[in-house]
C-alpha positions in Angstrom: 44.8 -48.8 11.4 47.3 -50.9 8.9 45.9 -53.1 6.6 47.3 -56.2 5.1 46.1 -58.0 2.4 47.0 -61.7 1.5 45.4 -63.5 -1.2 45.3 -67.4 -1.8 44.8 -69.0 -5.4 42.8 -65.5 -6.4 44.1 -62.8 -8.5 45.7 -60.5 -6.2 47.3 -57.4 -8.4 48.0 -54.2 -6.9 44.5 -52.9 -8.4 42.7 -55.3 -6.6 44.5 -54.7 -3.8 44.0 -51.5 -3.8 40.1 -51.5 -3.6 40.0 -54.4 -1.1 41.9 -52.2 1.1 39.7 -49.3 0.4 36.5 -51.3 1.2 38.0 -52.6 4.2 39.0 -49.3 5.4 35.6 -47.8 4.6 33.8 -50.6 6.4 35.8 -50.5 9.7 36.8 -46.5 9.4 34.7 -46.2 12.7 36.8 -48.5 14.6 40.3 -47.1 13.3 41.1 -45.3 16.7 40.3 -48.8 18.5 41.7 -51.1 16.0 46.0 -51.3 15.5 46.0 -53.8 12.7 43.7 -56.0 10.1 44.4 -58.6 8.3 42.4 -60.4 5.1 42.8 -63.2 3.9 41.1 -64.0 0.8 41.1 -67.6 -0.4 39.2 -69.7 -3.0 37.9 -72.9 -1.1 38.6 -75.6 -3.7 40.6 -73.9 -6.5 39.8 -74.0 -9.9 36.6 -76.8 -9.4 34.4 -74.0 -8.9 31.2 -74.6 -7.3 29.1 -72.5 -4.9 30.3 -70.3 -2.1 33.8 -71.4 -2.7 35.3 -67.7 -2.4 36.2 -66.8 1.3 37.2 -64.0 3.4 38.9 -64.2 6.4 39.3 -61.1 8.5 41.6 -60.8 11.9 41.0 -57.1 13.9 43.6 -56.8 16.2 41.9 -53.9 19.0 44.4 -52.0 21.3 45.2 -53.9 24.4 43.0 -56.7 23.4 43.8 -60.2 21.7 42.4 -60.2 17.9 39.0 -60.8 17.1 38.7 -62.7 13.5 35.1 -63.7 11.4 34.9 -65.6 8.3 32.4 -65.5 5.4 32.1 -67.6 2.4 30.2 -66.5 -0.9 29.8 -67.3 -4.4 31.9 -64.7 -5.4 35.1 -62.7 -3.9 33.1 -59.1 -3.1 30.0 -60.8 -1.6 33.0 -62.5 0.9 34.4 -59.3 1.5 30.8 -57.9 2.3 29.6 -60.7 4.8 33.1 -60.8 6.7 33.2 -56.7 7.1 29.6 -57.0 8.2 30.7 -60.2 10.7 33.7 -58.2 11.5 31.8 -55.1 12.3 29.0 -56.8 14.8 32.3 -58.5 16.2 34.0 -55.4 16.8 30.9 -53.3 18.2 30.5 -56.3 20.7 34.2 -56.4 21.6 34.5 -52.9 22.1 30.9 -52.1 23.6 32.9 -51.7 26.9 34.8 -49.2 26.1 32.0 -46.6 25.0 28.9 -45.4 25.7 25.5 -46.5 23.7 26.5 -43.1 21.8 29.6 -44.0 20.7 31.8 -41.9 23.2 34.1 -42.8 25.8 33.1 -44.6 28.5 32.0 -43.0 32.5 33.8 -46.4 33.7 36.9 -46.0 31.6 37.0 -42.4 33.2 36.5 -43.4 36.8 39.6 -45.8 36.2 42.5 -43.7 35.2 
């Protein structure tokens, strides 16, 4: 799973990057196999004015063989946007994918049956 980070009037050094990326990773690691690409896009709302829930986080999961899925979260600060997208993201994905596993997390019977 490749992960891209862009970052729109917010302080985007390669630090920062870094731990996004790492969060993101962690919060869609179970997903990796499924999921090709993701992209975040972290913006704040009205620039320097401030104000609440002006951070957000856009995130795009693009799921083998699948168009992309993408959620968006807004928040008083940039890691609480980060938090409610990957938990949008991840509800998104587990509904996306449901019908390719089991309740259990395995491959599907129906997927078997196909091929």
């Amino acid at each position: 799973m490749r992960i891209q980070i862009n970052t729109h009037d917010t302080a985007g050094d390669d630090e920062f990057t870094g731990r996004v990326e790492a969060a993101i990773a962690a919060g869609l690691d179970r997903f990796a196999s499924q999921v090709t690409r993701v992209e975040v896009h972290l913006a704040d709302v009205n620039a320097k004015k401030g104000g609440p829930a002006d951070k957000r986080c856009m995130i795009e999961a693009r799921p083998t063989g699948m168009p992309p899925v993408a959620v968006t979260h807004q928040a008083e600060t940039i890691p609480l946007a980060i938090d409610g997208a990957l938990e949008k993201a991840r509800k998104l994905l587990d509904k996306t994918l449901a019908p390719r596993t089991d309740h259990k997390g395995r491959p599907s019977v129906k997927d078997n049956e196909l091929s």
